[in-house]
C-alpha positions in Angstrom: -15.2 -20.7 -53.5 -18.6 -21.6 -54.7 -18.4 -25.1 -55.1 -22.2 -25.6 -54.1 -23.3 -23.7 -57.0 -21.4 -25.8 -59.5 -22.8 -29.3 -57.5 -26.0 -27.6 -57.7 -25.8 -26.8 -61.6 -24.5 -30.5 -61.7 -27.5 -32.2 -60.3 -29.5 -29.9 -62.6 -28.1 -31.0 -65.7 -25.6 -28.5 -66.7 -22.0 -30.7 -66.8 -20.8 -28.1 -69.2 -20.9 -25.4 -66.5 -19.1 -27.3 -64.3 -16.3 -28.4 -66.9 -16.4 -25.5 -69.8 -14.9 -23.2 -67.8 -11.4 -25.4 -68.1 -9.2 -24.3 -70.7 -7.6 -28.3 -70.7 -12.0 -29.0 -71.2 -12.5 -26.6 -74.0 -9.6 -28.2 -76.0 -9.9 -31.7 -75.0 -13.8 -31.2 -75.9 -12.6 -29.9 -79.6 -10.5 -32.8 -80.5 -13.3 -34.7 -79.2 -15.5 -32.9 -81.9 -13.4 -33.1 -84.8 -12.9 -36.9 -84.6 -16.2 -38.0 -83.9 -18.5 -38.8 -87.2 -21.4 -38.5 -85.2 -20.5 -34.6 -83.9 -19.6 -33.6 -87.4 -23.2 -34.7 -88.7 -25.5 -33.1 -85.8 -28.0 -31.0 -86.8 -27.6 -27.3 -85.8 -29.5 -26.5 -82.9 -31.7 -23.3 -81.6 -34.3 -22.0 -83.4 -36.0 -24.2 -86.1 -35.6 -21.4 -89.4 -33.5 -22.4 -91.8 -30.1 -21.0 -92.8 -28.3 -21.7 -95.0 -24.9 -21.0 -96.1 -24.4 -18.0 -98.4 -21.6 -17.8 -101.0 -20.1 -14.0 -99.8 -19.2 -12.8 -97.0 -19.8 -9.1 -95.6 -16.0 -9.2 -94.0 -14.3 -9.2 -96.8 -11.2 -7.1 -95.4 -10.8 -10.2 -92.8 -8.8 -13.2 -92.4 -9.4 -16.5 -90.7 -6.0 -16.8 -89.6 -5.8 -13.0 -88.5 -8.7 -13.4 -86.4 -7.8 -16.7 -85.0 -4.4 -15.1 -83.9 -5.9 -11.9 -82.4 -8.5 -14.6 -80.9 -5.9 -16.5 -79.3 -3.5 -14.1 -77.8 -6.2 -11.0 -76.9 -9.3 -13.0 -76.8 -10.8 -10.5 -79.1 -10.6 -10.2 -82.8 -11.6 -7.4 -84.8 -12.6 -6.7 -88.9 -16.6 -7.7 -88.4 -17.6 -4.4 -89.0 -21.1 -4.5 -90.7 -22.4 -2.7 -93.9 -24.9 0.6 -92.7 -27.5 -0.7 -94.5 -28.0 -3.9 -92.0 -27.2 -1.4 -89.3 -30.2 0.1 -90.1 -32.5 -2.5 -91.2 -31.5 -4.2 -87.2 -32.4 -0.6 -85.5 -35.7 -0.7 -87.2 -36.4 -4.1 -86.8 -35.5 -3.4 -83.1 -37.5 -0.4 -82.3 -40.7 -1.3 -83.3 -40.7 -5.0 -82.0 -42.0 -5.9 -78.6 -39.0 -6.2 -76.3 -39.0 -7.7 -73.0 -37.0 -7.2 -69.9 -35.5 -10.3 -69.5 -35.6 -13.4 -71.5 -38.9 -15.9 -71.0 -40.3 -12.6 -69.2 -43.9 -12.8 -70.2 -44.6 -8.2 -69.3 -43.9 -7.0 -72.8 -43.2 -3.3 -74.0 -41.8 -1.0 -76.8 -39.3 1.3 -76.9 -41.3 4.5 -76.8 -42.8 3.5 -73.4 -39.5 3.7 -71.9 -39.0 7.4 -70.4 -35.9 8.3 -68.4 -35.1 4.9 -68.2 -38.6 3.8 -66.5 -41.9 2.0 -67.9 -44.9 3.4 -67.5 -45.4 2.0 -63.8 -42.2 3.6 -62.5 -40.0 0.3 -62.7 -37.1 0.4 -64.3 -35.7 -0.7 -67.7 -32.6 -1.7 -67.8 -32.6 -3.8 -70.9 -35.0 -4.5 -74.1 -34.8 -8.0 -75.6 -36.1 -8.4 -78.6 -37.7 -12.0 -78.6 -37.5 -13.2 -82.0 -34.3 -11.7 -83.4 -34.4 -14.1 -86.5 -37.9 -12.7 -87.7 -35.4 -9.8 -89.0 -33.8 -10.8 -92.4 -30.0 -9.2 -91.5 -29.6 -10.7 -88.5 -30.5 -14.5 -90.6 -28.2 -12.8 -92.9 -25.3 -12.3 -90.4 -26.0 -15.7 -88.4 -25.1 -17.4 -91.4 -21.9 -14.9 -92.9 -19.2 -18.1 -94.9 -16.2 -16.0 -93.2 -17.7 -15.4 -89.7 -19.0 -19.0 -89.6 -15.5 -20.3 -90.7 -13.6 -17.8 -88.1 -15.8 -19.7 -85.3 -15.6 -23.0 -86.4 -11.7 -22.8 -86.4 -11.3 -21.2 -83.1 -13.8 -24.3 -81.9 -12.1 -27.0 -83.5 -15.4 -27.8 -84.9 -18.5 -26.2 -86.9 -20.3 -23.8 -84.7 -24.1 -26.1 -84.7 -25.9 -24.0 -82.3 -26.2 -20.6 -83.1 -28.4 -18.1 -80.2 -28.9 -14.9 -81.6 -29.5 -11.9 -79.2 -31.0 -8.2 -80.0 -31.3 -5.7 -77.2 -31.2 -2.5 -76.1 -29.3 -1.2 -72.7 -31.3 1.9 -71.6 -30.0 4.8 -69.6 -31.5 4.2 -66.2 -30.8 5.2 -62.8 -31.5 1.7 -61.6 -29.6 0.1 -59.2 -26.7 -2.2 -59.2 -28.6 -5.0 -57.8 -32.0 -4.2 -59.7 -29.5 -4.4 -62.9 -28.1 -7.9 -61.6 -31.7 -8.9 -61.2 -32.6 -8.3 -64.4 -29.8 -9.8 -65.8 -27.2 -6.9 -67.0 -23.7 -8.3 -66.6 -22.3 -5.5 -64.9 -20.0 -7.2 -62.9 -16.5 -9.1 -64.2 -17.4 -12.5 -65.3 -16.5 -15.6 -67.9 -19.3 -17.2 -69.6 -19.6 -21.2 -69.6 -22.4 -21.3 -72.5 -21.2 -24.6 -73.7 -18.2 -27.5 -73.4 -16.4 -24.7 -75.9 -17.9 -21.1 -77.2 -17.3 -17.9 -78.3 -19.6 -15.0 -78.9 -19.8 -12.5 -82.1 -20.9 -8.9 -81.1 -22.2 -6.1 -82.7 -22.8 -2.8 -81.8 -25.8 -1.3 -83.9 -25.5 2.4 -82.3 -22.9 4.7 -81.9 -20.8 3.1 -78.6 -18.2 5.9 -76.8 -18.0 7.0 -73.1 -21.4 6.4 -71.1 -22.8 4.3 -74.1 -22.6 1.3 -72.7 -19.2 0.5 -73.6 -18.2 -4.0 -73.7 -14.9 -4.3 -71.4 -13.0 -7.5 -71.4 -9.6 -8.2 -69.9 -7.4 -9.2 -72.9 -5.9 -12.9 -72.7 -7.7 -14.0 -69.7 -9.5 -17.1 -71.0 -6.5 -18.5 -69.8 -4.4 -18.1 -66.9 -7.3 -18.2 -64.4 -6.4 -19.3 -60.7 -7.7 -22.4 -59.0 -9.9 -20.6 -57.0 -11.3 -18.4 -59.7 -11.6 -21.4 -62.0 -13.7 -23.8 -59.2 -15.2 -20.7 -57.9 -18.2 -18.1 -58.8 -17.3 -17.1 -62.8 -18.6 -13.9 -61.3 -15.2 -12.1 -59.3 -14.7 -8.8 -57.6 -12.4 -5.9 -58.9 -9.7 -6.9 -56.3 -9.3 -10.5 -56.7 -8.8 -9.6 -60.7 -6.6 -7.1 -60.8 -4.4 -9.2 -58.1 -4.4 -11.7 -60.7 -4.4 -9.6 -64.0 -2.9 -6.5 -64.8 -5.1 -3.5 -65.1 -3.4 -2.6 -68.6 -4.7 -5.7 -70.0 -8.5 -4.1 -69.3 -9.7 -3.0 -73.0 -12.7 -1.0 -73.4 -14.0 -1.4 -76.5 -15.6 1.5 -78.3 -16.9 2.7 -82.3 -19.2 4.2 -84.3 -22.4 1.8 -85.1 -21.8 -1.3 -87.3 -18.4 -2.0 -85.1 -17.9 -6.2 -84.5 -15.8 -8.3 -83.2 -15.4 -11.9 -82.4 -15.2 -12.5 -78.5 -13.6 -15.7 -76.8 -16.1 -15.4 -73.9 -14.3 -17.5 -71.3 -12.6 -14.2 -70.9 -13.3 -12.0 -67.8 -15.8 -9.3 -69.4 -18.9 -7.2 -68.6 -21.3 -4.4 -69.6 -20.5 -0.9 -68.5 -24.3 0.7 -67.9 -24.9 3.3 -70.4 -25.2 6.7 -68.8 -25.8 9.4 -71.3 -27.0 7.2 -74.5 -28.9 3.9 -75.4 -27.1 1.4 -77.0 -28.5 -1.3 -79.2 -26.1 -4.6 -79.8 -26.6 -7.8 -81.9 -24.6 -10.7 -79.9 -24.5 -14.4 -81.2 -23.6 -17.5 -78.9 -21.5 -20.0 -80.9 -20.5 -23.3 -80.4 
């Protein structure tokens, strides 16, 4: 149980890590959303760069009801594949911006000083974060997709008003398990609490197959959770999962660059390391 940590996040400020993580929350939280005037007028947080809706969507082979049904029984849905050409306007966007190796890191680098997984002082690179993701014109373009916007705001109950763009790489390293934790890889099974109600849109912008740094998620588990997993750590080892959930729920998602998919978060997922290939991945927080 890590009760502390959740009184300690409360005292800090964060109610919605505390509460989020409650399916009976998340819903409650949606109705809440939809029926207040107030809510449905609030100006979109995150960065201040305007985006506006455009008339077309790239996803034209989806449906908002097919993804909201894949959402709600798998708590995945795919069909966001992206066009190559905003593949590879992202990958060169991405290697030749600065990148840091965790967010609000101030040490800076590119992606040419990483070799065999190291900077140039021997420490290791686990990750590249691009900083400002919306300088780049198709990630603005794909942050404000008609179809993917209207796929989120259905699953939340609510239009998604706070939209966090993230661009990084996940280098081949031979780090360690706990230098990855400390520089923030998710390596471990986990549900994220972003918000009072989220999801997460992902795509992969290089080629993703065994040892490329392959997502994982554990299909219908944003609900179902115990009591102790739910008032615990959102962080849980291998055997308190799988005593919970089957291991044939466990999907490991893989495809060829461009793949995406639309990601109810409070799902147990994580990050397999990439071991014989880089992988570079567009991911946006919504809600």
């Amino acid at each position: 149980m890590n009760v502390a940590n959740i009184a300690r996040r409360l005292v800090a400020g964060e109610l919605h890590y505390a509460l989020g993580r409650f399916e009976s929350v998340r819903r409650g939280y949606s109705a809440l959303r939809r029926l207040s005037p107030r809510s449905r007028q609030r100006a979109p947080a995150g960065p201040p760069i305007a985006l506006p809706p455009l008339p077309a969507t790239l996803f034209a082979g989806q449906t908002v009801e097919r993804a909201l049904g894949d959402l709600r029984r798998d708590s995945i849905a795919f069909g966001f594949d992206l066009p190559w050409s905003m593949v590879e306007e992202m990958v060169e966007f991405a290697t030749h911006s600065p990148l840091q190796r965790r967010l609000r890191d101030d040490r800076m680098f590119y992606r040419h000083n990483v070799h065999k997984g190291r900077l140039e002082d021997g420490s290791p690179a686990v990750m590249g974060i691009v900083p400002d993701p919306l300088d780049c014109p198709a990630v603005r373009r794909v942050c404000r997709d008609p179809l993917l916007m209207e796929c989120a705001g259905k699953f939340l109950g609510f239009p998604a008003t706070k939209i966090i763009p993230r661009l990084f790489w996940s280098f081949v390293t031979d780090a360690t398990d706990d230098e990855r934790r400390q520089l923030g890889q998710t390596i471990d099974w986990h549900f994220d609490v972003h918000d009072f109600h989220f999801c997460s849109a992902q795509f992969y912008l290089t080629d993703v197959g065994p040892g490329a740094g392959e997502h994982a998620l554990v299909r219908g588990s944003h609900h179902g959770k115990s009591l102790r997993m739910l008032m615990g750590s959102a962080n849980v080892r291998d055997e308190q999962l799988f005593t919970h959930f089957d291991r044939d729920r466990v999907l490991v998602v893989e495809g060829p660059a461009g793949t995406g998919f639309l990601e109810d978060t409070s799902c147990y997922h994580r990050a397999t390391p990439p071991a014989s290939r880089e992988r570079l991945m567009l991911q946006l927080w919504l809600s």
